[in-house]
C-alpha positions in Angstrom: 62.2 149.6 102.3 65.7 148.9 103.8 68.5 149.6 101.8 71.4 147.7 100.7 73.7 148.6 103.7 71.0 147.9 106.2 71.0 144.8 104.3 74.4 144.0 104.6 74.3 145.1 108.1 71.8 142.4 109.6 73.4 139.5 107.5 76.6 140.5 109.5 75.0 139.9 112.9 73.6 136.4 111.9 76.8 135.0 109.9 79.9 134.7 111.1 83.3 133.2 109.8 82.5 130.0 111.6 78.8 129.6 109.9 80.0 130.6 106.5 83.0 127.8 106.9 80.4 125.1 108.0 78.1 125.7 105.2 80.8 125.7 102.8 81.8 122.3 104.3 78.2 121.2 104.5 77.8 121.9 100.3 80.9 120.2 99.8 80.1 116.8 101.5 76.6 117.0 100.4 78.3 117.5 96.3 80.7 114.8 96.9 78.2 112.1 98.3 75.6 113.0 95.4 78.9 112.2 93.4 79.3 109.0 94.9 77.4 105.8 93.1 75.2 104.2 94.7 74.3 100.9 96.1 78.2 100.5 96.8 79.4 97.6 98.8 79.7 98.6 102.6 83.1 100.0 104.6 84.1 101.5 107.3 83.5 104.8 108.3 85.9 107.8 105.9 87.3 111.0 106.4 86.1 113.5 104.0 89.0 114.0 101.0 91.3 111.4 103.0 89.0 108.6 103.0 90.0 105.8 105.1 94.1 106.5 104.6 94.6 107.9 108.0 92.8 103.9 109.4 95.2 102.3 107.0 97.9 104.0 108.2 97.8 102.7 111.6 97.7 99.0 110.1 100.3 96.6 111.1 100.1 94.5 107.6 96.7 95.7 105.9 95.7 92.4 104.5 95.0 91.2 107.6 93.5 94.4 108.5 91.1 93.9 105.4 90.3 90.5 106.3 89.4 91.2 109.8 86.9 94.0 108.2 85.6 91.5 106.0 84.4 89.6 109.3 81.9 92.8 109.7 81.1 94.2 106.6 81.2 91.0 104.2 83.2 89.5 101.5 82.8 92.9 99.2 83.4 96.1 101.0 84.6 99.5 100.3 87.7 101.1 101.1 88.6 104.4 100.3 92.0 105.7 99.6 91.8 109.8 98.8 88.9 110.1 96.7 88.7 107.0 94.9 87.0 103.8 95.1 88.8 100.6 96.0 86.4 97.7 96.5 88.3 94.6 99.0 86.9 91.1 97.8 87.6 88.2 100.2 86.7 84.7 100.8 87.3 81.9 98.3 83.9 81.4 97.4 83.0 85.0 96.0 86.8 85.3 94.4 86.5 82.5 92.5 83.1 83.4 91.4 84.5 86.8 90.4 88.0 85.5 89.0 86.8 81.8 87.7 82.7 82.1 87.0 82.7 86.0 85.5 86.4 86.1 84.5 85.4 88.1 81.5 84.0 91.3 84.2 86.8 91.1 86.7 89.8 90.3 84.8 90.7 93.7 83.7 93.7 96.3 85.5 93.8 99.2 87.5 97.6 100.2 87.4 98.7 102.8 89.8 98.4 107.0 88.8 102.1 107.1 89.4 103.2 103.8 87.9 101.2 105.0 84.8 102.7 108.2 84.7 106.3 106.7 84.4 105.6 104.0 81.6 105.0 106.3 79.0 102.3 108.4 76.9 99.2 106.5 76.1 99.2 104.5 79.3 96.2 105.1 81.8 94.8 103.8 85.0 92.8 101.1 82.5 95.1 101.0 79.4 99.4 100.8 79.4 101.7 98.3 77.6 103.7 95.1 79.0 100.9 92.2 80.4 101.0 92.7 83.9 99.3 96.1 83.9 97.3 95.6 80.6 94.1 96.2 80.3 91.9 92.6 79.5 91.2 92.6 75.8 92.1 91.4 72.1 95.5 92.9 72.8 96.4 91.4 76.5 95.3 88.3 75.5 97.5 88.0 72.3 100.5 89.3 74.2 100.5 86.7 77.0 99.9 84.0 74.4 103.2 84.7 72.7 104.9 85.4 75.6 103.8 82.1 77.5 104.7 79.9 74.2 108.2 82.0 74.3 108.5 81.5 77.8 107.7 77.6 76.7 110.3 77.1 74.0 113.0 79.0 76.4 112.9 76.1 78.7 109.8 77.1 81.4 108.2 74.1 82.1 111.0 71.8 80.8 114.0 70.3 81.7 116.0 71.8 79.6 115.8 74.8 82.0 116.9 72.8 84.9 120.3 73.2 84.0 120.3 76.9 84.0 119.0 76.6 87.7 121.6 74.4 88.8 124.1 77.2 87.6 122.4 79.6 89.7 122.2 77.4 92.4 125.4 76.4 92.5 126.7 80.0 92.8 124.5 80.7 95.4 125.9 77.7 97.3 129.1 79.2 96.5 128.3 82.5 98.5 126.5 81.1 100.9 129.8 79.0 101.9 131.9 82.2 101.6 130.3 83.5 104.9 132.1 80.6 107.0 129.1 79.5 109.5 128.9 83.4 109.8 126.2 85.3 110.3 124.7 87.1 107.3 121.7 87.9 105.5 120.4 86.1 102.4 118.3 88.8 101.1 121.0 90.5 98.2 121.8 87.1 97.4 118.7 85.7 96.2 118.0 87.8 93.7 121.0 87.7 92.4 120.4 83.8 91.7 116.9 83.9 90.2 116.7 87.4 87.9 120.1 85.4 86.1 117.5 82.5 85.3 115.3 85.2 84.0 118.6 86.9 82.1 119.0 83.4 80.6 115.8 83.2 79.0 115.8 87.1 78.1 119.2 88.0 77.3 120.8 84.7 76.3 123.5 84.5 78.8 123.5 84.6 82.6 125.7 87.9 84.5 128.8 87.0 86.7 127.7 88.6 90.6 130.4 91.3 90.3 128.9 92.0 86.7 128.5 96.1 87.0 126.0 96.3 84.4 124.7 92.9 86.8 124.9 94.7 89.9 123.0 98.1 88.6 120.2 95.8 87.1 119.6 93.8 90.6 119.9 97.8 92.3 117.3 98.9 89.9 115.0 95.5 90.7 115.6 95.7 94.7 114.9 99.4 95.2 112.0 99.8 92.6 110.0 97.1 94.6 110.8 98.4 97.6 109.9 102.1 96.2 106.5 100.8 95.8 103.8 103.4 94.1 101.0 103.3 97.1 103.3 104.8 99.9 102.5 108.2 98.2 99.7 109.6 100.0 99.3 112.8 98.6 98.8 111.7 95.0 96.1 109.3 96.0 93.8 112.5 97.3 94.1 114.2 94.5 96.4 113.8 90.6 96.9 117.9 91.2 99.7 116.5 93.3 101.6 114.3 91.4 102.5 117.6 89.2 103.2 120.0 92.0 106.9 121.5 91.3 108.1 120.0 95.3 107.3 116.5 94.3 107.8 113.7 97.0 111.3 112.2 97.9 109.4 108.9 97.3 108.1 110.2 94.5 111.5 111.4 92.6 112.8 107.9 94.1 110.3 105.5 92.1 110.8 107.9 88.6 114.7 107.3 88.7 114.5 103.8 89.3 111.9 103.3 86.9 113.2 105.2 83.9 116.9 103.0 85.0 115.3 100.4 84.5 113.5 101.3 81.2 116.8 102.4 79.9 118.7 99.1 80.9 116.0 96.9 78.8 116.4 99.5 76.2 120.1 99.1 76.0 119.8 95.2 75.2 116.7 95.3 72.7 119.5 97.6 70.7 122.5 95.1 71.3 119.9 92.3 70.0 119.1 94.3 67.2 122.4 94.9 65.7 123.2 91.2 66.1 119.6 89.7 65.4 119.7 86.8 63.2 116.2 85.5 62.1 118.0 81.8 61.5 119.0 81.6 64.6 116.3 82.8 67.3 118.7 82.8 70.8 116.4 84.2 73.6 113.0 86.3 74.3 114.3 89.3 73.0 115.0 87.8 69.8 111.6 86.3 69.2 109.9 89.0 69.8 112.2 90.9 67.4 111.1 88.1 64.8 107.7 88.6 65.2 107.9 92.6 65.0 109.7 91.7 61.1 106.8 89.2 60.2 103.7 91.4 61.3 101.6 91.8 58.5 99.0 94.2 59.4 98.5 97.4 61.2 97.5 96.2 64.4 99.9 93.5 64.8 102.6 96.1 64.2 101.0 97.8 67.2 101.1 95.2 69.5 104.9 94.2 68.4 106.7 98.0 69.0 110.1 98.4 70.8 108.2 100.0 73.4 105.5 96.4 74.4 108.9 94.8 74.2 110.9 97.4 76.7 107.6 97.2 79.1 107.4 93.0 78.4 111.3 92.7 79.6 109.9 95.4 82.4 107.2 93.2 84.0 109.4 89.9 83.6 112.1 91.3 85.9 109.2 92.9 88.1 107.2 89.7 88.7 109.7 87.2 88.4 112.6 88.3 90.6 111.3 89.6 93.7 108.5 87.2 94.1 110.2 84.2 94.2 113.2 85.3 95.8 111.2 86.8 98.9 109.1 83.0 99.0 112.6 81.5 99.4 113.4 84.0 102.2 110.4 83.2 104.0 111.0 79.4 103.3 114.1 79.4 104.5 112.9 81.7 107.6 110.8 79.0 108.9 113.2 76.5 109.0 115.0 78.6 111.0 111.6 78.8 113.7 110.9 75.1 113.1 114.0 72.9 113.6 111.9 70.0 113.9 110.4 70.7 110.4 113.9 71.4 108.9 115.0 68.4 110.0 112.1 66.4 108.6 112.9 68.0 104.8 116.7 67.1 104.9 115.6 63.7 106.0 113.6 63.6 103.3 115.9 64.8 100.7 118.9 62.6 102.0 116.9 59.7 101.4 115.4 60.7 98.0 118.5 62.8 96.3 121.6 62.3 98.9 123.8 64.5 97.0 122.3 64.4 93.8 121.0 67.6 91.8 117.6 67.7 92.5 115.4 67.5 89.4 111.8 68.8 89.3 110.1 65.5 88.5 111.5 64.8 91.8 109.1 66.4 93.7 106.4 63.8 93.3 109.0 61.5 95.1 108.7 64.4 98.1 105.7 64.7 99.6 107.1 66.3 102.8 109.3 69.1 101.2 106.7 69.7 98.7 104.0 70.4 101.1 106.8 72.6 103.5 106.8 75.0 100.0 103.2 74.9 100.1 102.3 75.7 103.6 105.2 78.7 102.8 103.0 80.0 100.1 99.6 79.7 102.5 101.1 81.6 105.5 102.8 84.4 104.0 100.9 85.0 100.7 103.6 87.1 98.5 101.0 88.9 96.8 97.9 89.2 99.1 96.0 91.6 97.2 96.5 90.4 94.1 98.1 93.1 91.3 95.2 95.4 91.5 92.3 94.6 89.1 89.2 96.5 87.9 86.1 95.5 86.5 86.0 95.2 82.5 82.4 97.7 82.6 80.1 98.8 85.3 78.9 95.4 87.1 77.7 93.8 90.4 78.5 91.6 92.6 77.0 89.7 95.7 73.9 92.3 95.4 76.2 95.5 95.1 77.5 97.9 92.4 81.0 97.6 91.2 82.0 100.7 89.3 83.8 100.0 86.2 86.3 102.9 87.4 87.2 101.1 90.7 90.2 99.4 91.9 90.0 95.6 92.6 91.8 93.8 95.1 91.3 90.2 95.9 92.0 89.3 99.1 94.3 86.1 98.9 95.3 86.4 102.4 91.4 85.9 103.7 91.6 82.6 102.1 94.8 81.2 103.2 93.8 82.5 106.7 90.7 81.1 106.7 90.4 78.5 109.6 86.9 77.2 107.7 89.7 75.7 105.4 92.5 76.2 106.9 92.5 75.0 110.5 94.9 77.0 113.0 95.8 79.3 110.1 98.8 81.3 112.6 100.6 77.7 112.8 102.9 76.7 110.4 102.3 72.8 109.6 103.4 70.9 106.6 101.2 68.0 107.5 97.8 69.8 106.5 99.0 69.2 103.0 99.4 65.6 103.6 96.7 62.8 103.6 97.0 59.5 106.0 99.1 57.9 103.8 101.8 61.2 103.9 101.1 61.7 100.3 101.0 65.2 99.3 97.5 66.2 99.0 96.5 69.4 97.1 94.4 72.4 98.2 91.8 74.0 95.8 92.0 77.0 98.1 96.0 77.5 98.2 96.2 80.5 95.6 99.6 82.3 95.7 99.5 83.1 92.7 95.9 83.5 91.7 93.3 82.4 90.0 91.2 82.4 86.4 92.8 84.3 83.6 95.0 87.1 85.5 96.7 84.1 87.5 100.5 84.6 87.3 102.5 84.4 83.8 105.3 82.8 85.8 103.7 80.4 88.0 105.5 77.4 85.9 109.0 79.3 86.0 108.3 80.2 89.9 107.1 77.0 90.9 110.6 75.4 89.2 112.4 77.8 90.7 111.7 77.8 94.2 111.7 74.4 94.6 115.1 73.4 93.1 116.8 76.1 94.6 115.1 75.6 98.2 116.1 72.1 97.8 119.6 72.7 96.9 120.5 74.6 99.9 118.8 72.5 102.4 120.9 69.4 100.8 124.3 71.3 101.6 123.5 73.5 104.7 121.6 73.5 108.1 120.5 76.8 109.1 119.8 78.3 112.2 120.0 82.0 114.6 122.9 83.4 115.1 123.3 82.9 119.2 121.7 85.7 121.0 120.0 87.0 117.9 116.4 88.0 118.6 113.4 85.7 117.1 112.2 87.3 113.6 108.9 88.4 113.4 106.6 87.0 110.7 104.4 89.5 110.2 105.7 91.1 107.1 106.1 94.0 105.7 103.9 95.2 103.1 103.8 98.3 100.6 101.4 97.8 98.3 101.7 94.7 96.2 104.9 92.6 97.6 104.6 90.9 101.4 108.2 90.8 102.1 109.8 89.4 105.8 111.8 91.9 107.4 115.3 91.7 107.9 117.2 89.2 109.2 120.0 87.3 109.9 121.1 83.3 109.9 123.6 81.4 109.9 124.4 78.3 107.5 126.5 75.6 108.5 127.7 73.3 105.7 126.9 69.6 106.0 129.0 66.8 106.1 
């Protein structure tokens, strides 16, 4: 009988470094596949513990990416980013059978690990505060119900609110003139504009521009968005490294502007406090601070804390700043690539408004401008992917399992690309909005802002806003390159949730 050493011994001449590492490798792909559900949607090809991060790298704008994809492995497919499950859904039929026919299963959240990590204790992947990131339920549903009828009896929707947008406007004309026919770039002043419409219906009272508490609110805004949370790869392999000591730059850059944020609406729910008034109600803050003294029972005194306000005021800046100040910069970017088509709105407005402050009702007197907006909102979808969703328990769809603890996203851009409905989707053109007659004719597939019950809280206030304040500044200025400037690309640029253009510069030359 051989003894141990001998043992030892023989192993040594059959099992090198090399074999040992390969069947260590071998056991862990074969435990992390038996680990995988089954019947998933299809994907490409993975790495193992990277997934499909180093493919998405590489993309030029991963919307399009995901749509061309779709073309081979069907309107549900799996993508995965580190070890988790991210299922793409594209094409208008099976999104709205998910978002509109079996809105109950797919109307739920998936916030991001980081962006959860920064609002708070209590908030998870599938449960935080505010309504953007809430999780679908008795308590999402009550929250966006007051804060829609608050948003209501603020103005959105109304034209009582049109007056607050003619101040912004006007100051933005203002600025705009201040650069002299000069070259300059539009993108710090938009936001400026639209967040003081949202101030109005938060605060009270708009900012003055040179406002320093102003300025470090729009800071805050601008760099948080453009800090978004999926740029970290790291944390998206594994959470281990989301609490490792060396952090990312990225990483420490998205908690300070976060918690700034969280601060700044902290400092005004106190200012409202100590001069709240139940008689006399002035703004959001202050209605929700009413219905936080009236709740009666235990739950409604949950779903009415300081801290659902802080993250309320949170997702209304998020949502309702940068999104419509980046569709007015790609607006105003394709007048600057279509002459022709600029030329055809002012013609249009001249003859409608001539000077005139343009009133919302207005655009049913505007078929031409009002399908220009909408063929902006087709061919650079602001949010292509949707806020990402998951699935309210563990479901199908199209034949395959969705996992209740995957992340949705709902490809917007496949529809608005999609020459099926869209014909020569890469050409912008005003007239496929338009029937014979140039009335304006509307799509059922244009979703900017989505669909079923997750469609945008803001869509009203948006709508409103992009329209008047688009309108205002074709009435007083023609815009164009500055000479020898190259052409801007319209591919965007896109970190996770916004589609934003890249940088550039025009010109605006007041008319006579």
């Amino acid at each position: 009988m051989a003894s141990l050493s001998e043992v030892v011994t023989t192993a040594r001449d059959y099992v090198d470094v090399p074999t040992i590492l390969v069947a260590a490798c071998a056991c862990l792909l074969t435990f992390l596949y038996l680990q995988w559900p089954k019947n998933l949607p299809p994907g490409p090809w993975g790495w193992p513990l990277l997934g499909n991060i180093p493919m998405l790298a590489k993309c030029a704008f991963v919307p399009a990416t995901f749509t061309e994809l779709s073309k081979q492995y069907g309107d549900v497919m799996t993508v995965w980013i580190g070890r988790d499950v991210n299922i793409i859904i594209s094409g208008y039929k099976t999104i709205r059978n998910a978002l509109v026919k079996r809105a109950d299963e797919f109307s739920s959240r998936r916030i991001f690990p980081a962006v959860a990590d920064l609002r708070g204790p209590g908030d998870t992947s599938t449960s935080t505060k505010g309504v953007l990131f809430a999780a679908y339920g008795p308590d999402w549903k009550h929250q966006r119900k007051f804060a829609l009828m608050t948003l209501r009896d603020f103005g959105v929707g109304k034209r009582s609110l049109e007056g607050k947008i003619r101040e912004e406007a006007d100051a933005l004309i203002q600025e705009v003139e201040s650069k002299n026919g000069l070259k300059f770039d539009i993108k710090q002043m938009l936001p400026n504009a639209v967040s003081n419409v949202i101030c109005s219906i938060a605060f009270g009272n708009r900012f003055e521009y040179g406002d320093p508490e102003f300025l470090r609110l729009i800071g805050l805004m601008n760099a948080a968005v453009e800090a978004q949370p999926s740029r970290d790869i790291l944390p998206n392999i594994h959470p281990v490294f989301r609490r490792l000591p060396f952090g990312s730059p990225h990483q420490d850059k998205l908690v300070d502007l976060t918690l700034g944020l969280q601060v700044f609406c902290s400092e005004q729910i106190e200012k409202h406090r100590e001069t709240f008034d139940p008689n006399d109600i002035r703004d959001f803050i202050d209605a929700f601070l009413l219905e936080q003294r009236q709740a009666q029972d235990e739950r409604a005194r949950e779903n009415f804390t300081d801290k659902q306000l802080q993250e309320l005021l949170f997702d209304l800046f998020i949502a309702g700043t940068e999104t419509t100040a980046t569709t007015t910069r790609w607006a105003l970017l394709y007048m600057i690539l279509n002459p022709d088509i600029q030329e055809k709105v002012r013609q249009e407005i001249d003859s409608v408004l001539g000077q005139a402050f343009p009133s919302y009702d207005q655009r049913n007197n505007m078929p031409y401008t009002t399908a220009t907006l909408a063929e902006v909102h087709r061919i650079n979808t602001i949010v292509p992917l949707t806020v990402p969703h998951a699935a309210s328990k563990d479901t199908t769809l199209n034949g395959y399992s969705i996992p209740a603890d995957a992340t949705l996203f709902f490809n917007l851009w496949s529809i608005h690309m999609d020459p099926q409905l869209f014909p020569e989707p890469d050409k912008f053109n005003p007239d496929r909005f338009l029937d014979q007659n140039g009335n304006f004719v509307k799509h059922e597939a244009l979703v900017p802002f989505s669909i079923g019950h997750r469609v945008c809280l803001g869509e009203q206030l948006a709508r409103m806003e992009l329209f008047l304040l688009f309108v205002s500044l074709m009435q007083r200025f023609t815009f164009h390159l500055p000479e020898g400037a190259p052409v801007p690309s319209t591919v965007g640029h896109f970190g996770g949730i916004v589609n934003v253009p890249h940088p550039f510069d025009m010109c605006a030359i007041p008319r006579e």
